[in-house]
C-alpha positions, 0 to 999 in steps of 0.5 A: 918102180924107181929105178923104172921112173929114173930110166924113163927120166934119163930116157927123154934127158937124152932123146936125141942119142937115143934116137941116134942109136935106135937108128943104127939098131934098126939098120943092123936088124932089119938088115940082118933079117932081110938077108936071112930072108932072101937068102933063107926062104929060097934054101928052105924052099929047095932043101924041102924037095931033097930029104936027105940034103934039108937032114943036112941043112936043118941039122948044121944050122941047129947047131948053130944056134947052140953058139951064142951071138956074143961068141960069133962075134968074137970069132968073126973078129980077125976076119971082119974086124970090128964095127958094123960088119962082124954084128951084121954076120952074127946076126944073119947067122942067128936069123938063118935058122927059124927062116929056114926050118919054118919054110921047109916045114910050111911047104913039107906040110903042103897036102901032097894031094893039093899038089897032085891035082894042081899038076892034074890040072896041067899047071907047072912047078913054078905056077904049083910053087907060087899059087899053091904051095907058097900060099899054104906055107906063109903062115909057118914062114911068116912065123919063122920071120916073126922068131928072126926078128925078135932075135934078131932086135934083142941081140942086136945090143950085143954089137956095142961089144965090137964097136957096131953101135946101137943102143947096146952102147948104152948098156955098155956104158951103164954097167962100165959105170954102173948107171943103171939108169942107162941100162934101164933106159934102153932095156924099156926101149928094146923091150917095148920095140920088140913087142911092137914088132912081133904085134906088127907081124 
């Protein structure tokens, strides 16, 4: 209880850097998550129409989640260097998965009989995708966004570790000197972020 009432009190002894670095945190999340969307949402939409290729897919980035972040990030290094550009590739790699499999599944789960009628009706592909099958699908892609997301801001901190920034410097530089305070400070910030975040979702 003390080491929480001492982490709080550094927390507003030093505001102004901590909102400094909550800012870079939040440009690398929401970035790397907005790109696992644009880009994850289409491919899981088009891989649920080819069985064989969505095996393929869903498989390949399965693996992926088996590689920690920390290690992506390291082997992004001789490639991207360090700072904002590696922690963002390792992140949009952690976030592909959860969009991608829950977007395949939301619209695999579609009633195949929904969708008979729909073109029954004489609607088309892309009016049947977008008024029928997108509808049904969002809770499941909205819950893959929900994991991403959470991933994504939780491991964000891992990017002090190649100069990308953040709060993750705090970490850093709490366990070089052993300032728990500091390391307590921004484990109440992320933690209280990423329930916000997924009650917001």
């Amino acid at each position: 209880m003390k080491l929480l009432a001492e982490s709080y009190q550094y927390f507003l002894e030093n505001q102004s850097r901590f909102w400094q670095a909550l800012g870079q945190h939040l440009s690398l999340s929401l970035t790397a998550l907005a790109i696992s969307v644009l880009v994850g949402v289409p491919l899981g939409i088009w891989i649920a129409r080819r069985a064989r290729v969505a095996q393929a897919v869903i498989n390949g980035f399965g693996a992926l989640r088996l590689v920690p972040s920390l290690a992506i990030l390291f082997l992004a290094l001789p490639y991207l260097g360090t700072g904002f550009r590696p922690a963002l590739f390792a992140l949009v790699i952690l976030a592909f998965p959860p969009v991608i499999i829950n977007t395949y599944a939301g619209i695999r789960n579609v009633d195949l009989a929904v969708v008979e009628a729909a073109f029954g009706m004489g609607m088309l592909p892309n009016q049947v995708l977008r008024q029928i099958e997108l509808p049904i699908a969002l809770p499941a892609v909205i819950a893959g966004i929900r994991t991403a997301a959470v991933e994504v801001i939780a491991s964000a901190t891992l990017a002090a570790f190649i100069g990308g920034g953040g709060l993750g410097d705090f970490i850093t530089r709490g366990f070089a000197v052993y300032d728990l305070q500091r390391t307590g400070g921004v484990g109440i910030r992320v933690s209280r972020f990423c329930v916000r975040n997924t009650d917001v979702l």
